[in-house]
N, C-alpha and C positions, 0 to 999 in steps of 0.2 A: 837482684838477689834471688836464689832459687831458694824454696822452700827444700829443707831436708829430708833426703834420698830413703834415709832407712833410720832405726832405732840404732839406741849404742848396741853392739853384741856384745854379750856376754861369752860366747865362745863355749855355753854350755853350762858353765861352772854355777854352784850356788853363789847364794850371799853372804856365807859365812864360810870359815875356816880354820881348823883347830878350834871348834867352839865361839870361836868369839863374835859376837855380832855387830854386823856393818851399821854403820853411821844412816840412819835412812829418817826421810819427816814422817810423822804421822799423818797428817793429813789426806784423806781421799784425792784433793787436788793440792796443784803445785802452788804455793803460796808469794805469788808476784812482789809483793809491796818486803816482803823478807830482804834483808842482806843476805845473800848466799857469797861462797868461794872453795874454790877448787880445793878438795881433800888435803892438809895436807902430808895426808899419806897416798898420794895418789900420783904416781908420774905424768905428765901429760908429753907427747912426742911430736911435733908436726909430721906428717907424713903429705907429698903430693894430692892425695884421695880425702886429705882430713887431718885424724890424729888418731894415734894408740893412748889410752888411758890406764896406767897398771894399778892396781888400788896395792900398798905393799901389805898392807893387815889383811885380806881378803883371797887377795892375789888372782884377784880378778882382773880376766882382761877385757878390755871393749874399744871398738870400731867406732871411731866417729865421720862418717864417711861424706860430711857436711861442711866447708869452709866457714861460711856465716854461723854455722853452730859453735865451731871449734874458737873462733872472734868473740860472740858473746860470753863461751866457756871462760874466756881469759879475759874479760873483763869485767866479772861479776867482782871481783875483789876492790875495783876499781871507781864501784859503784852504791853510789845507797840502797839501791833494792835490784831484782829481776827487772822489774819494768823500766827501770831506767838504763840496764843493759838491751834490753828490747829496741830502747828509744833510740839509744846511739847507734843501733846498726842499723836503724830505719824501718823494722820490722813491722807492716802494715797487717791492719784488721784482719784480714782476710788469711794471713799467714799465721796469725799468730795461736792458731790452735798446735799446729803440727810444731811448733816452739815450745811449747807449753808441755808436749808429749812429750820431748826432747830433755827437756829440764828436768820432768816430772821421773821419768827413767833413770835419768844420774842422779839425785835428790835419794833415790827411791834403793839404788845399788852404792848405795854410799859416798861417791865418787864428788860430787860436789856437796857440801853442808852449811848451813845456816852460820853466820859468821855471829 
């Protein structure tokens, strides 16, 4: 498993649009032991390199240019917490900060939310 290449992009855009503001956690850091799942106002698309993520309230787009990221993305629904999506994809200590950045970014742009 490779550690993720880059952050989601945002492509520039803010966090909000038309006013209204994106789904984001409060917390300083990403909150592993949470139930999270994909927005769902959030397209997710496979793409060969990853996934496109369209947020439709925001109308944000972002790069997920990570396969093991875009696997754990789709299986947090799937899952009693972050950490236990971690576990199933095998994601070891040593990895799991640049995962955590990963989450912490989508959580953060609204794109995955607290279920």
């Amino acid at each position: 498993m490779s550690a993720p290449a880059t952050m989601p992009d945002s492509g520039g855009r803010g966090d909000t649009a038309a006013g209204a503001p994106a789904q984001t956690h409060t917390s300083g850091a990403f909150d592993l032991g949470a139930a999270w799942v994909l927005n769902p106002k959030v397209a997710l698309r496979p793409e060969p390199f990853g996934a496109l993520l369209y947020h439709f309230g925001t109308r944000k787009l972002s790069f997920l240019k990570n396969l093991t990221v875009v696997a754990i993305v789709q299986s947090l629904a799937e899952q009693p917490s972050a950490e236990a999506a971690l576990a199933e994809h095998r994601i070891t200590h040593a990895e799991r900060p640049l995962y955590l950045q990963a989450l912490g970014a989508l959580a953060d742009s609204g794109m995955i939310t607290r279920r």
